[in-house]
LOVEXSE-561673 format. One record per residue (C-alpha): x, y, z; chain. Coordinates in nm, 2 decimals. Layout:
// LOVEXSE-561673
+--------+--------+--------+-------+
|      x |      y |      z | chain |
+--------+--------+--------+-------+
|      X |      Y |      Z |     A |
...
+--------+--------+--------+-------+
// end
This chain:
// LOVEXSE-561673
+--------+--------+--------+-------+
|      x |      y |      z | chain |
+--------+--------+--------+-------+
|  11.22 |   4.84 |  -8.28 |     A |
|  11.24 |   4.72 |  -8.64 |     A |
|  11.58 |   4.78 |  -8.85 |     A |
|  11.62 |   4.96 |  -9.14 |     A |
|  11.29 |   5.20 |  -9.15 |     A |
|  11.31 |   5.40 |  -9.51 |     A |
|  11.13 |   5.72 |  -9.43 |     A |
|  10.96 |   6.00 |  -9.71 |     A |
|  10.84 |   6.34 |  -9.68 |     A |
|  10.56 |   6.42 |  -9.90 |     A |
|  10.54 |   6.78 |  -9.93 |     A |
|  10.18 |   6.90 |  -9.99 |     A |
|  10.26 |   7.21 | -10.20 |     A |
|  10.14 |   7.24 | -10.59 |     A |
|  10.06 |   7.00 | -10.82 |     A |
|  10.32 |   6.72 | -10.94 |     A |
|  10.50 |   6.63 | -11.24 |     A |
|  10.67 |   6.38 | -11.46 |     A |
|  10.98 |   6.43 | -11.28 |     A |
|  10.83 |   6.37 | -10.94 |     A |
|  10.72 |   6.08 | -11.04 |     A |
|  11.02 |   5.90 | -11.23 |     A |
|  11.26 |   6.09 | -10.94 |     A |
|  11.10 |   6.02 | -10.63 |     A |
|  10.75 |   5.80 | -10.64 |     A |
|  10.87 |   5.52 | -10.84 |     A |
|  11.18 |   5.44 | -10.64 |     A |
|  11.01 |   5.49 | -10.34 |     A |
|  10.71 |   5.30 | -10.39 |     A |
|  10.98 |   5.00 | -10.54 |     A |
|  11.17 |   5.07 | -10.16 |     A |
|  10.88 |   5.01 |  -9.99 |     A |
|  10.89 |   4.63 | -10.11 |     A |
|  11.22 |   4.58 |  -9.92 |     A |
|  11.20 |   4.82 |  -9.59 |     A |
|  10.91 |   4.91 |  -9.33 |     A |
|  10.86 |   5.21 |  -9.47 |     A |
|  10.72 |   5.49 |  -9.35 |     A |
|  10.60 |   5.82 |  -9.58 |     A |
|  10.41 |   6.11 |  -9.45 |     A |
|  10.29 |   6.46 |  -9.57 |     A |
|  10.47 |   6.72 |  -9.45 |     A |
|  10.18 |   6.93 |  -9.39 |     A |
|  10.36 |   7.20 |  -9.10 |     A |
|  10.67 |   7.22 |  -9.31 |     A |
|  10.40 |   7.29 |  -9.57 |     A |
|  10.29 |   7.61 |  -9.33 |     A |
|  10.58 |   7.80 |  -9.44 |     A |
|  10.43 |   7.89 |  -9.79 |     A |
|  10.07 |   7.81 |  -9.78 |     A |
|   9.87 |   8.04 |  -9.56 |     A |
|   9.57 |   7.94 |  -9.68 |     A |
|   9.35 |   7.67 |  -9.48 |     A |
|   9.13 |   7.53 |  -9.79 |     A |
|   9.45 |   7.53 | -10.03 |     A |
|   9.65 |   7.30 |  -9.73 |     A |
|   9.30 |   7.07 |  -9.70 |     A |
|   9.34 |   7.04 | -10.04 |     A |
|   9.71 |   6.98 | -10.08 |     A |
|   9.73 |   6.77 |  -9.82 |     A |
|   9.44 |   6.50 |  -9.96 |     A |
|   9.58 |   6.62 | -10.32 |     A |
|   9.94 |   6.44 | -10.22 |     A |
|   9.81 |   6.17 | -10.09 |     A |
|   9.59 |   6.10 | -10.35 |     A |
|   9.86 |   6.11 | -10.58 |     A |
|  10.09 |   5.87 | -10.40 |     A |
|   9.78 |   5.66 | -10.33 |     A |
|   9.69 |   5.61 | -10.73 |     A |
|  10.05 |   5.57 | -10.83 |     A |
|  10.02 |   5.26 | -10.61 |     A |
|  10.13 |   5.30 | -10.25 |     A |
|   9.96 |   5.03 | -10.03 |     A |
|   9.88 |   5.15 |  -9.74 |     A |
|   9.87 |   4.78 |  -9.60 |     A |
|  10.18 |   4.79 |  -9.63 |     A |
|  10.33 |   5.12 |  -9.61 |     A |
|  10.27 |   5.32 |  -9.33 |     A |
|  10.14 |   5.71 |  -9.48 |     A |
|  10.00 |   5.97 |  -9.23 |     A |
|  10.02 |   6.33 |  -9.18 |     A |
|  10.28 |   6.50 |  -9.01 |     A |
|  10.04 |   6.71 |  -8.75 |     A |
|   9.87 |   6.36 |  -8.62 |     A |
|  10.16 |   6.28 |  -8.48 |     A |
|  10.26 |   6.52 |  -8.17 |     A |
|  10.53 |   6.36 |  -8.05 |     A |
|  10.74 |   6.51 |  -8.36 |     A |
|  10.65 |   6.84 |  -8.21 |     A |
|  10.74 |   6.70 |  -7.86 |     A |
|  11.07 |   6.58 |  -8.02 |     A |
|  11.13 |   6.90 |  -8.19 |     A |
|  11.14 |   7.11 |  -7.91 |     A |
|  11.35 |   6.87 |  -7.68 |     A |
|  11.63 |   6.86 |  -8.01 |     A |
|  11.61 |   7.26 |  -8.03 |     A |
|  11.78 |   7.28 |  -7.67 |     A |
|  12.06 |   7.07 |  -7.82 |     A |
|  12.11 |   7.23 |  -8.12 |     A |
|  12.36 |   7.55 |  -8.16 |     A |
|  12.24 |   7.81 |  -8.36 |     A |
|  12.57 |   7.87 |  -8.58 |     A |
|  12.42 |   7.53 |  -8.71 |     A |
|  12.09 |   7.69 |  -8.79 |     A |
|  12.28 |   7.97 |  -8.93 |     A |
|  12.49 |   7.76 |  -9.18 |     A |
|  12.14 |   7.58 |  -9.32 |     A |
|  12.10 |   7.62 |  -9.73 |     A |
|  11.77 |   7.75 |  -9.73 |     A |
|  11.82 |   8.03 |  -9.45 |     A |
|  12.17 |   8.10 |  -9.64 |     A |
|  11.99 |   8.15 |  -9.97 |     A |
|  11.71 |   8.35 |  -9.86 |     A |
|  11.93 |   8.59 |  -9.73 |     A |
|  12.14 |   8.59 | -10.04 |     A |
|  11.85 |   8.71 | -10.18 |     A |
|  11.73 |   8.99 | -10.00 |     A |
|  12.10 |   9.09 | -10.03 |     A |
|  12.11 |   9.06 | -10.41 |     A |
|  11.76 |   9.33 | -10.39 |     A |
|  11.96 |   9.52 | -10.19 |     A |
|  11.73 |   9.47 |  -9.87 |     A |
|  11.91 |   9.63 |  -9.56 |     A |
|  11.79 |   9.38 |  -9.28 |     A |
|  11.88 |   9.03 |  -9.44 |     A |
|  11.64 |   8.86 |  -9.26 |     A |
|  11.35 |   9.04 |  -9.39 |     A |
|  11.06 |   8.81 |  -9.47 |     A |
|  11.21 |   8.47 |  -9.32 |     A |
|  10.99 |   8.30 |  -9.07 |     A |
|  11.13 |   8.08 |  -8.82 |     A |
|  10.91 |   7.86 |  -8.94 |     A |
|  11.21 |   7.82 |  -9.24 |     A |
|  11.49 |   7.87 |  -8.92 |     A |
|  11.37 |   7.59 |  -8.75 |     A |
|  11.36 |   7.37 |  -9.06 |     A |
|  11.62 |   7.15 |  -9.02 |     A |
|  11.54 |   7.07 |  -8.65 |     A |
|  11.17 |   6.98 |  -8.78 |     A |
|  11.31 |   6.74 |  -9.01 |     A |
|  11.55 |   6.61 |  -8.82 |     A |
|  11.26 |   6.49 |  -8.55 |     A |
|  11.09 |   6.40 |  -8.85 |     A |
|  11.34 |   6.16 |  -8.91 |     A |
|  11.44 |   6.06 |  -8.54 |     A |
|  11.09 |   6.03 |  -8.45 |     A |
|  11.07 |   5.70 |  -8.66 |     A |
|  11.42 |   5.62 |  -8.58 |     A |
|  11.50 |   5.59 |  -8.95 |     A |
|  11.79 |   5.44 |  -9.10 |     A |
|  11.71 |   5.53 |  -9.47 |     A |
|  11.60 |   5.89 |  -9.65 |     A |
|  11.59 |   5.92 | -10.01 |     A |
|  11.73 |   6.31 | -10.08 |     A |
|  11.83 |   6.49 | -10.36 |     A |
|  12.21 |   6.52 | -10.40 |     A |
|  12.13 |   6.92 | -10.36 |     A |
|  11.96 |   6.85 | -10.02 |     A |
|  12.18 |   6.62 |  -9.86 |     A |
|  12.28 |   6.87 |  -9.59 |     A |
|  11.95 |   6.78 |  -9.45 |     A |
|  12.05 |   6.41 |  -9.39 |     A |
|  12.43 |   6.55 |  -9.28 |     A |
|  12.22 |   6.83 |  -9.01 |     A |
|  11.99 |   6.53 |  -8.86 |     A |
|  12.30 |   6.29 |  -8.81 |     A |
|  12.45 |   6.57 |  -8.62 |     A |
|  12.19 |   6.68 |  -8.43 |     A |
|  12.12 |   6.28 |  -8.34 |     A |
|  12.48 |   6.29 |  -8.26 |     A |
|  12.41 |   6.61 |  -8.00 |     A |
|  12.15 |   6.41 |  -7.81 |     A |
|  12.37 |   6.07 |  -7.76 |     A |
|  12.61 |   6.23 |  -7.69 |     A |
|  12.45 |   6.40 |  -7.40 |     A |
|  12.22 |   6.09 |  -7.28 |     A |
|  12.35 |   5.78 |  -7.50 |     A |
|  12.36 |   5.62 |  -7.18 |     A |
|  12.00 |   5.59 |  -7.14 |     A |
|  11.86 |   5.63 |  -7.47 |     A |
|  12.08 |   5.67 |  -7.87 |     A |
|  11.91 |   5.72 |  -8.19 |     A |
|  11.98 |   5.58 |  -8.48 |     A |
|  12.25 |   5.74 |  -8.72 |     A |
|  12.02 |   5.78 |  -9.06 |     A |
|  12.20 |   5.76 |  -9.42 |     A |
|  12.04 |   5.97 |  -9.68 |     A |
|  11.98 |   5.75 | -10.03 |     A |
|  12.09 |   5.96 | -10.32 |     A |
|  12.01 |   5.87 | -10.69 |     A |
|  12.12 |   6.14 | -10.91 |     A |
|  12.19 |   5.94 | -11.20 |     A |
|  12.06 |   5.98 | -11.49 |     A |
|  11.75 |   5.70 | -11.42 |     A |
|  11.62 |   5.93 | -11.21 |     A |
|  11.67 |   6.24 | -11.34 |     A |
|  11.37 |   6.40 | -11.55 |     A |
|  11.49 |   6.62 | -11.82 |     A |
|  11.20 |   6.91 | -11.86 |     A |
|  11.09 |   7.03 | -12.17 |     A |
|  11.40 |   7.27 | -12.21 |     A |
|  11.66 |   7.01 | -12.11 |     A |
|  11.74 |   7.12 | -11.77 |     A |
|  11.61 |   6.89 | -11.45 |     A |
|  11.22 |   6.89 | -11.42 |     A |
|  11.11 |   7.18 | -11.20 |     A |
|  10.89 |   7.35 | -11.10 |     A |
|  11.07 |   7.65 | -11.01 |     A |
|  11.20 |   7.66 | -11.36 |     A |
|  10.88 |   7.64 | -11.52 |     A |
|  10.98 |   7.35 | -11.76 |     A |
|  10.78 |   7.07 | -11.61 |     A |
|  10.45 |   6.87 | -11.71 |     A |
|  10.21 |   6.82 | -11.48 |     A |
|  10.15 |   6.44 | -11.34 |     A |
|   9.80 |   6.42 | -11.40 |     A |
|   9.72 |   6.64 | -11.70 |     A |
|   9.40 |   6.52 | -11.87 |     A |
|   9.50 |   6.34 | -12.22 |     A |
|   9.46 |   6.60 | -12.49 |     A |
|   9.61 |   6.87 | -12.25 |     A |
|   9.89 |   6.61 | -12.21 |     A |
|   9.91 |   6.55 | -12.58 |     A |
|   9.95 |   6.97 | -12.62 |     A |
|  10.21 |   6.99 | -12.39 |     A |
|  10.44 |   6.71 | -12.52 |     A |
|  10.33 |   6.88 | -12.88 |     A |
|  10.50 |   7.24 | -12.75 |     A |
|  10.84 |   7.09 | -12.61 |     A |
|  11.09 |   7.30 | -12.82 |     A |
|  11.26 |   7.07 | -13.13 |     A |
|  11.52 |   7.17 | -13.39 |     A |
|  11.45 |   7.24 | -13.79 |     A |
|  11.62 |   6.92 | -13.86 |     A |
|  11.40 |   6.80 | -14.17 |     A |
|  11.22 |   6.50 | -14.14 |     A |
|  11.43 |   6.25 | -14.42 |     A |
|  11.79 |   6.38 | -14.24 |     A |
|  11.87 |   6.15 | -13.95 |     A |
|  11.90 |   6.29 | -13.62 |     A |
|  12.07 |   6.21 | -13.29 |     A |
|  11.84 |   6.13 | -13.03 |     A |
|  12.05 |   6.18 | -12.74 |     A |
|  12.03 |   6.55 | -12.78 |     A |
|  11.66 |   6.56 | -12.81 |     A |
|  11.41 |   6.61 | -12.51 |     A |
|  11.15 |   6.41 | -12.62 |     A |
|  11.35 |   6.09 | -12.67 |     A |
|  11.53 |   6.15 | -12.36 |     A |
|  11.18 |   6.11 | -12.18 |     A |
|  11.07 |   5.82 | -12.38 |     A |
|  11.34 |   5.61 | -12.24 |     A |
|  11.17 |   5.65 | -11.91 |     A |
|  10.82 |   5.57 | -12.02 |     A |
|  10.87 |   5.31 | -12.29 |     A |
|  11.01 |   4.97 | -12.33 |     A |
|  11.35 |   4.86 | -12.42 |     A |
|  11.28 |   4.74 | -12.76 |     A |
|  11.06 |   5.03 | -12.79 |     A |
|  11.33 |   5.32 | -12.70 |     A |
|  11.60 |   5.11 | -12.97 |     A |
|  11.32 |   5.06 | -13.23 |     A |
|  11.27 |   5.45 | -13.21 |     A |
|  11.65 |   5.55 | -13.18 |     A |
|  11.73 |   5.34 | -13.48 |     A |
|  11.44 |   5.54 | -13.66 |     A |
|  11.60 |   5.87 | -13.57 |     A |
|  11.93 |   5.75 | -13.66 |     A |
|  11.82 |   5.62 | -13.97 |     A |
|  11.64 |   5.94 | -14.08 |     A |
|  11.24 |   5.98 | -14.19 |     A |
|  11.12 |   5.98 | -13.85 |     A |
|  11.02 |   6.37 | -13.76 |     A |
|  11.03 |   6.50 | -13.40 |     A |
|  10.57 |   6.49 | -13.42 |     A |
|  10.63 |   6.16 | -13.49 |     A |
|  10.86 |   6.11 | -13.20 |     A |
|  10.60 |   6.35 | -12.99 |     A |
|  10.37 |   6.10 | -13.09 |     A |
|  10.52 |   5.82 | -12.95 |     A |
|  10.63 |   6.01 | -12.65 |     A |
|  10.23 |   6.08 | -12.57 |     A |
|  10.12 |   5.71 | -12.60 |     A |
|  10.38 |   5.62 | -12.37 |     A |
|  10.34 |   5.82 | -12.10 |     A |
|   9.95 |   5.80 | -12.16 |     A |
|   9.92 |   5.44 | -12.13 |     A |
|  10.15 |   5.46 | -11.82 |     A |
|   9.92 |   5.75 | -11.66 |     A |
|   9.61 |   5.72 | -11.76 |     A |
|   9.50 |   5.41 | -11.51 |     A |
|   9.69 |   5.62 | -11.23 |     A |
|   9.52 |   5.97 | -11.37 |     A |
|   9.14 |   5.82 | -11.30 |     A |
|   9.23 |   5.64 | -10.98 |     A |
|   9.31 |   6.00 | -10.86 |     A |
|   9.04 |   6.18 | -10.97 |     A |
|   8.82 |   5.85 | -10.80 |     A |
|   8.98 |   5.90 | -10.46 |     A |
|   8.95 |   6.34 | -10.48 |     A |
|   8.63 |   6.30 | -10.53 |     A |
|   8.57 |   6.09 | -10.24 |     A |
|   8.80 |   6.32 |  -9.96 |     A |
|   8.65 |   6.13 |  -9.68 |     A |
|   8.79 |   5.78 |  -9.79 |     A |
|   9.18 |   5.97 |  -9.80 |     A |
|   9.13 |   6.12 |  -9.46 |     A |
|   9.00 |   5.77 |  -9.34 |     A |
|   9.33 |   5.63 |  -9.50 |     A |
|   9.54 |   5.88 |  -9.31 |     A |
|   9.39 |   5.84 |  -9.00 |     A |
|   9.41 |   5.49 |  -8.97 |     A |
|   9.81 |   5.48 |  -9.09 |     A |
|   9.89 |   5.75 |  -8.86 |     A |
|   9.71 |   5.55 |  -8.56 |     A |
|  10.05 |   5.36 |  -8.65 |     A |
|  10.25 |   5.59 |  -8.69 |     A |
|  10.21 |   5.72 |  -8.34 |     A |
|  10.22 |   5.35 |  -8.20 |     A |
|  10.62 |   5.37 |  -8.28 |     A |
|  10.69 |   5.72 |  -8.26 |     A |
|  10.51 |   5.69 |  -7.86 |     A |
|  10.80 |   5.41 |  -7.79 |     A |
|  11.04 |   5.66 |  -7.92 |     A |
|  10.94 |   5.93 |  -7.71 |     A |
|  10.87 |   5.81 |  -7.38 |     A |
|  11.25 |   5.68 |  -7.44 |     A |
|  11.34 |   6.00 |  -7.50 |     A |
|  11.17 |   6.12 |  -7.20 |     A |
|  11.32 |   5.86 |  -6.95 |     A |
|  11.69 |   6.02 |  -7.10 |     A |
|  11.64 |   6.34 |  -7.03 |     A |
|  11.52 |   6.31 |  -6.73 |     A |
|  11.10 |   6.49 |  -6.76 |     A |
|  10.95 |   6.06 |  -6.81 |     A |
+--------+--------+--------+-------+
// end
């Protein structure tokens, strides 16, 4: 088996944004140039909030479609969808007969959903959770193990995931390391400011806090949007300090070098007004998007030509995750 296999999750739920794309596509479409990487769409994690069939279709073809047109080869980078590949399943259930539930019980997301039925003063803290979220980490962790990657990209806020499928790899060789021992993975974690998207009220681009701008707006609803991000009253002659303002901040991630100092030294120097720094935010992040924004509306409209993409790259996926298996099956004792 190949070293160093650099594994995403793409999570088909809602549209994405400018945050998405300067946090997590771009690096991982640059990583894909130096590991065999592997990036799926997560679309039975996905089954714990969308309980629809034709919003998952779409979601599922919608993230694709979006990786696809921001330039993921799929020559050369292995993307497929989670479900076509039952051996994760397989893998799953062997991993949840290792796996002690005071683990389960310690996991973020099942800690702070029932922080919140606690906080609405809901008697049975457990009301509402599926084990669908339980079970989480254990998905991932096959996920993961399945692929026998070495590299994750996560979020410095989810890094417990990386820390929960290193332990429950560790479970399994300990128990059968003889026959058969995965991989350790080591989560890659770029919080630094490069890749961290400020949204249009300064905190972190998210969608959960309503400050984000969609990926693949159309131009003069992307223009509007970058018009509304809030600015001071600093008059237009009086120079002003471009590290504290939002729309500079996100210029330095969609314009050039001598582009970001030619417009910092305007600020500085006064007579440049926040529309006209709006204005130059919009024509970079338009001439960056606007190649990527009709190469995915080209490949929604043709849904046949993604699922024909996704098919064929999870043929390979299941070529290597069948070796891993049937390894796994020899150790335990059922291949």
């Amino acid at each position: 088996m190949a070293a160093n296999i650099y594994l995403t999750g793409i999570k088909p739920t809602g549209d994405f944004h400018l945050g998405n794309y300067i946090g997590a596509i771009k690096p991982a479409l640059a990583a894909a140039r130096e590991y065999d990487a592997y990036y799926f769409i997560a679309d039975y994690h996905a089954l714990n909030t969308i309980k629809d069939a034709d919003e998952l279709r779409h979601s599922i073809r919608s993230g694709a479609a979006t990786w696809l047109a921001c330039g993921l080869d799929p020559e050369q980078t292995v993307i497929y969808r989670q479900s076509s590949v039952p051996e994760t399943f397989e893998l799953t259930t062997i991993l949840s007969a290792l796996t002690p539930k005071g683990l389960m019980n310690r996991a973020h997301a099942y800690k702070a959903a029932r922080d919140r039925n606690n906080e609405a003063g809901i008697t049975d803290l457990d009301a509402g959770i599926n084990m669908g979220l339980y079970n989480y980490p254990i998905l991932m962790a096959a996920d993961i193990l399945i692929m026998e990657a070495t590299r994750v990209p996560v979020g410095r806020d989810q890094s417990q995931h990386i820390e929960y499928t290193a332990d429950i790899a560790g479970y399994f060789n300990h128990r059968f390391g003889s026959a058969y021992s995965f991989p350790l993975p080591k989560g890659v974690i770029d919080d630094s400011d490069a890749s961290i998207l400020p949204g249009v009220d300064g905190r972190k681009m998210s969608k959960s806090y309503d400050n984000h701008i969609p990926l693949f707006l159309p131009e003069n609803k992307l223009k509007k949007a970058i018009r509304r991000i809030p600015t001071d009253s600093t008059p237009v002659e009086d120079p002003k300090d471009p590290d504290t303002s939002v729309p500079f901040q996100l210029l330095a991630h969609f314009a050039d070098e001598d582009k970001v100092a030619d417009v910092r030294k305007r600020l500085e120097a006064g007579g440049m007004g926040w529309g006209d720094l709006k204005n130059e935010l919009f024509e970079a992040v338009n001439a960056e998007l606007a190649p990527k924004r009709a190469r995915y509306e080209e490949l929604m409209a043709e849904p046949a030509r993604i699922d024909e993409i996704l098919e064929a790259g999870s043929a390979r996926a299941r070529e290597r995750a069948r070796e891993v298996i049937d390894r796994v099956r020899a150790a335990i004792g059922v291949g």
